[in-house]
C-alpha positions in Angstrom: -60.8 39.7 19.0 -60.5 36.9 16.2 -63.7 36.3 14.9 -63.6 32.6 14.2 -65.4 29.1 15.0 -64.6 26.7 17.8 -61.0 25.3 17.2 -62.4 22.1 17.8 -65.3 21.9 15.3 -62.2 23.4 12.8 -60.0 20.8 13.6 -62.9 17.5 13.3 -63.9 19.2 10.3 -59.9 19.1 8.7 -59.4 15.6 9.8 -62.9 14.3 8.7 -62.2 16.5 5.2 -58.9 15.3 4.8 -59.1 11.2 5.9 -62.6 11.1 3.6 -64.4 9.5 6.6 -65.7 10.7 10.3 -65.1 7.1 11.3 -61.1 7.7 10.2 -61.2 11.2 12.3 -62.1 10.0 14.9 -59.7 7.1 15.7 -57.3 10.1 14.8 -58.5 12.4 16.9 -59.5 9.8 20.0 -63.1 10.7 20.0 -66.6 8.7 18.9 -67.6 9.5 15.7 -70.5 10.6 17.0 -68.6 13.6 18.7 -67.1 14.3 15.0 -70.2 15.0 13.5 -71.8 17.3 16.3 -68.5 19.1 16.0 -69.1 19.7 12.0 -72.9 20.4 12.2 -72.0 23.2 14.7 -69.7 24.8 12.3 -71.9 24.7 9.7 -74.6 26.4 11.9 -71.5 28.9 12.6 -71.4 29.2 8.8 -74.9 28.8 8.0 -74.2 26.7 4.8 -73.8 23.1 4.9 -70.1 21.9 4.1 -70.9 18.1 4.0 -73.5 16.1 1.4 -75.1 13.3 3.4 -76.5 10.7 1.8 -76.5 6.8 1.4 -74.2 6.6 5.5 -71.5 8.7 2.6 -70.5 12.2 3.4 -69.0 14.5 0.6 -67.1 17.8 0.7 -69.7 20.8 -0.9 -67.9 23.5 -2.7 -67.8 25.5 0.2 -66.6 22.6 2.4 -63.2 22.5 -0.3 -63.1 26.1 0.1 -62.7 25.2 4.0 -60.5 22.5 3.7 -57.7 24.3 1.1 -57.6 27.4 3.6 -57.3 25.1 6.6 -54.7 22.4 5.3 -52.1 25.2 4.7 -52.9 26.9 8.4 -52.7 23.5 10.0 -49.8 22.8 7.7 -48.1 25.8 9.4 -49.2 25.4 13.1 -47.5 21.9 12.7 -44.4 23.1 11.2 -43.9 25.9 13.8 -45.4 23.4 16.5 -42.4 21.1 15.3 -39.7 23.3 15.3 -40.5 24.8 18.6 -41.3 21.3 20.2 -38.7 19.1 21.8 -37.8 16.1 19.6 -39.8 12.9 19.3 -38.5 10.8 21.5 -37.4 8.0 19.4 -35.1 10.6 16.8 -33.6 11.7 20.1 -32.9 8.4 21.5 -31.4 6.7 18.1 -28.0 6.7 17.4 -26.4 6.4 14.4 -22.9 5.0 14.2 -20.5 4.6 11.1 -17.2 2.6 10.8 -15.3 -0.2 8.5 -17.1 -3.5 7.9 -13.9 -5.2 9.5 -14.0 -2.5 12.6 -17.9 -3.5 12.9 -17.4 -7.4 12.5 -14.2 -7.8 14.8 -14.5 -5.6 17.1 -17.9 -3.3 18.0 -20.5 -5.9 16.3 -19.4 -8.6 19.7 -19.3 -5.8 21.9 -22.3 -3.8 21.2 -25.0 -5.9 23.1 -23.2 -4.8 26.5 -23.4 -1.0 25.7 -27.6 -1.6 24.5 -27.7 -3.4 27.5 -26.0 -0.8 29.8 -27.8 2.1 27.6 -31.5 0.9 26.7 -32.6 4.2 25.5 -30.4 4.7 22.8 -31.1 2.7 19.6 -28.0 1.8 17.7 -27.9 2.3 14.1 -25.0 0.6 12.5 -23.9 1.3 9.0 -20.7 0.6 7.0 -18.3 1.2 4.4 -14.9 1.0 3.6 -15.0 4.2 1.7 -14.0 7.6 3.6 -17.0 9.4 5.1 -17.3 13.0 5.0 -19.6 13.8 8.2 -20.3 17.2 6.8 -22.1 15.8 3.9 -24.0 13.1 5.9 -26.3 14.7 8.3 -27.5 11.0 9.2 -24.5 10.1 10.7 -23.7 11.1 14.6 -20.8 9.3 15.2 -17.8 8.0 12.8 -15.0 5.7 13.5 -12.7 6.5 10.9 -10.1 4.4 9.7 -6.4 5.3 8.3 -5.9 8.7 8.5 -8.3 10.9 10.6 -10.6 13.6 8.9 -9.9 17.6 9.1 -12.4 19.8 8.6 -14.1 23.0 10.6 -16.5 22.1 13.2 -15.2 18.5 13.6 -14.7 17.0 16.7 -11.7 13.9 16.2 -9.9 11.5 18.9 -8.1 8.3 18.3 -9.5 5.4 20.1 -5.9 5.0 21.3 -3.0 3.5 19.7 -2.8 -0.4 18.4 -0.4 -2.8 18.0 0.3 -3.6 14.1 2.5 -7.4 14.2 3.0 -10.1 11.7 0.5 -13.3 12.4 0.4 -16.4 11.2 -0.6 -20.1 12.2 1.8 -21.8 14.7 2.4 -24.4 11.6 3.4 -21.0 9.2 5.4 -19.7 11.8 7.9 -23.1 12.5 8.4 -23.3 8.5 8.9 -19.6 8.9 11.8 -20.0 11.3 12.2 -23.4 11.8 14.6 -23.0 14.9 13.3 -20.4 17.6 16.9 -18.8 17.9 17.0 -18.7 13.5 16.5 -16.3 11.1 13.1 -16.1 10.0 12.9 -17.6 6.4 10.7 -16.7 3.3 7.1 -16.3 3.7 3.7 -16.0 1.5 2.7 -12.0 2.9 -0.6 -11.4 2.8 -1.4 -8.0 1.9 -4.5 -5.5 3.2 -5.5 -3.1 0.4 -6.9 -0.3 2.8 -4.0 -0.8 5.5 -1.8 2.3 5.8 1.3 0.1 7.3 2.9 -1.7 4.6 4.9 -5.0 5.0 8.1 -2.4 4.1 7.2 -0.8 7.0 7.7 -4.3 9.3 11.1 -5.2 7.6 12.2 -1.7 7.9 11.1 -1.9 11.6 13.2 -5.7 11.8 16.3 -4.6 10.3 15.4 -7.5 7.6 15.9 -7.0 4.1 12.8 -6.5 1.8 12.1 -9.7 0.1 12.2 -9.1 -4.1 9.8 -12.2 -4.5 6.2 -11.4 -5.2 3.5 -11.0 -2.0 0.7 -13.6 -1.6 -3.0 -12.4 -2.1 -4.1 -9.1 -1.5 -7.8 -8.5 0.3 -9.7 -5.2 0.8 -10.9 -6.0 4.6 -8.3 -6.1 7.2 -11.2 -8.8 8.9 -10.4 -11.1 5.7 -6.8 -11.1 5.8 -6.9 -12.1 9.7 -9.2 -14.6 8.1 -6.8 -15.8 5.6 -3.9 -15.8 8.2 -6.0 -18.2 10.0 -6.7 -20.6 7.3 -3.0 -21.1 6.9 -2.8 -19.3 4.0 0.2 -16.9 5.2 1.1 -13.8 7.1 -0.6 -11.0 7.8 0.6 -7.5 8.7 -2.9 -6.6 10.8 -3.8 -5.0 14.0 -4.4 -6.9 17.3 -7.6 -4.9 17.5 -8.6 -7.5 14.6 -7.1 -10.6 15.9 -7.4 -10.7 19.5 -10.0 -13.5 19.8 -7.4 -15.7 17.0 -4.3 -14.7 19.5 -6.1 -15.9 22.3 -7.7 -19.1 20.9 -4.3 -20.2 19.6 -5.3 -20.0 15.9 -3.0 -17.4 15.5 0.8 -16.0 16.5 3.4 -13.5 16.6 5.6 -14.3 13.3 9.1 -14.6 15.7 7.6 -14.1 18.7 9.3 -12.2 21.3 12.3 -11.3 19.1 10.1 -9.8 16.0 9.2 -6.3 16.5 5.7 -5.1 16.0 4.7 -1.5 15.1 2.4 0.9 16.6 0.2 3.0 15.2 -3.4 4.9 15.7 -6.0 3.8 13.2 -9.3 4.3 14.4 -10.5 7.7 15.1 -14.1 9.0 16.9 -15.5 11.5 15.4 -18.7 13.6 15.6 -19.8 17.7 14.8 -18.8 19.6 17.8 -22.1 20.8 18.4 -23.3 17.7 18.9 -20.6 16.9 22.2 -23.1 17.9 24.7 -25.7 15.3 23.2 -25.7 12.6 26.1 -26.6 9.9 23.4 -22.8 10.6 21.9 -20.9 11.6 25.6 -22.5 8.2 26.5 -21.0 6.4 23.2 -18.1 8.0 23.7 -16.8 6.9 27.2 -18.3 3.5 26.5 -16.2 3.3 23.6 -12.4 4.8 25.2 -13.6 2.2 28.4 -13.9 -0.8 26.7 -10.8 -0.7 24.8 -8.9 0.9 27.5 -10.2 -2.4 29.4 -9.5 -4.7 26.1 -5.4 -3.5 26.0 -5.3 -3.4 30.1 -6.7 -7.1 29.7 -3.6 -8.2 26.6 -1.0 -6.5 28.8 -2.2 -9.3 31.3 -2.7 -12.0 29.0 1.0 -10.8 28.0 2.5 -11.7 31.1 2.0 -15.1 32.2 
């Protein structure tokens, strides 16, 4: 049998040792502070030495009372480190989320669409970060999820799938596209290209993809956001080689059009990968991510096919 105190009295005494106050460990440990100090003056009768100087409504550690308190503070120390480790999560760590992606991903397409899947998940707290730089998921334990951009990650223990394939066309204003190709049936003439640093299809690519020869001229300005060029595009500013992903709103407002319409081919790609630890697929906070994520696109390109036809 251990021969030791009440727990109890131990654990009033650590608190009201450590906080530097009864009043303090007793908030902390829900009792009155009255119940604090009949739990210490019973473990000092236990001991038989006092471990607190009263005087003046103050109450100081003695030397034996330190003595106490440095053997306790590492055994409650450990007991809360085990305790931890043994314990399920706290719920909040278990319910956040955190997500990772482009700033132009983020602005044009998740940022508007997020509030439905908080609304549809309340339990899960989102927590939204981005970069434009590649992320390396097995140096940044913080992340859960990552929408990766461009080319998708490798690596052992990595979980990846492409949010399925987009739609990569040359858009313009309806004013840039008639001096473009002033008569629907023409050739389509020169035009200021506006370039997208991070985008892996090039305006070669689109010519190639025409049949058209590469203009020799120089391109118009280059940005490092693929939401900034759609921006630019809009403006009037010129053409832009971008996803529909990016400009679906633009297309559908009428800011923005196909650079020769039905007879210009666009190009088809998949740029934006999920990806997450494979250990972490049975978490329900990134299954329920997950599906909300393949859903609502697969629901966004069912609703431009549509949109497409009449």
């Amino acid at each position: 049998m251990r021969r030791i105190p009440s727990f109890p009295a131990l654990r009033a005494f650590e608190a009201a040792a450590r906080l530097g106050s009864f009043a303090r460990a007793s908030e902390e440990l829900h009792l009155t502070p009255s119940a604090v100090s009949h739990q210490i003056r019973a473990l000092e009768r236990w001991f038989g030495r006092a471990l607190f100087r009263r005087a003046n409504r103050q109450a100081t550690l003695t030397p034996d009372g330190g003595r106490l308190l440095a053997g306790l503070t590492g055994a409650f120390d450990a007991i809360e480190a085990i305790c931890a480790e043994l314990g399920p999560p706290p719920a909040a760590l278990a319910a956040a989320l955190a997500v990772h992606c482009t700033p132009s991903f983020a602005a044009k397409w998740l940022g508007p669409r997020l509030p439905a899947f908080v609304e549809a998940h309340p339990g899960i707290a989102i927590h939204l970060s981005t970069s434009a730089d590649p992320v390396d998921l097995g140096r940044h334990a913080e992340i859960d999820i990552l929408i990766a951009y461009g080319r998708p990650p490798r690596g052992p223990g990595l979980t990846v799938e492409s949010l399925g394939p987009e739609e990569i066309a040359a858009l313009c204003t309806p004013a840039v596209a008639r001096a473009a190709q002033p008569d629907a049936a023409g050739p389509i003439g020169p035009f200021a290209r506006l370039d997208s640093s991070f985008s892996p299809v090039r305006w070669p690519d689109w010519f190639a993809r025409n049949g058209l020869p590469m203009p020799t001229g120089a391109a118009g300005a280059a940005f490092d956001r693929g939401s900034l060029v759609i921006s630019a595009a809009a403006q009037g500013l010129g053409v832009a080689l971008e996803t529909l992903r990016f400009a679906r709103d633009e297309l559908a407002a009428g800011q923005l059009v196909r650079l020769g319409g039905d007879r210009a081919a666009s190009l088809t790609r998949d740029l934006h990968f999920i990806c997450y630890r494979e250990r972490d697929g049975a978490l329900e906070k990134i299954r329920a991510f997950r599906r909300w994520l393949l859903d609502v696109e697969a629901e966004s390109r069912a609703g431009a096919a549509r949109d497409a036809e009449t």
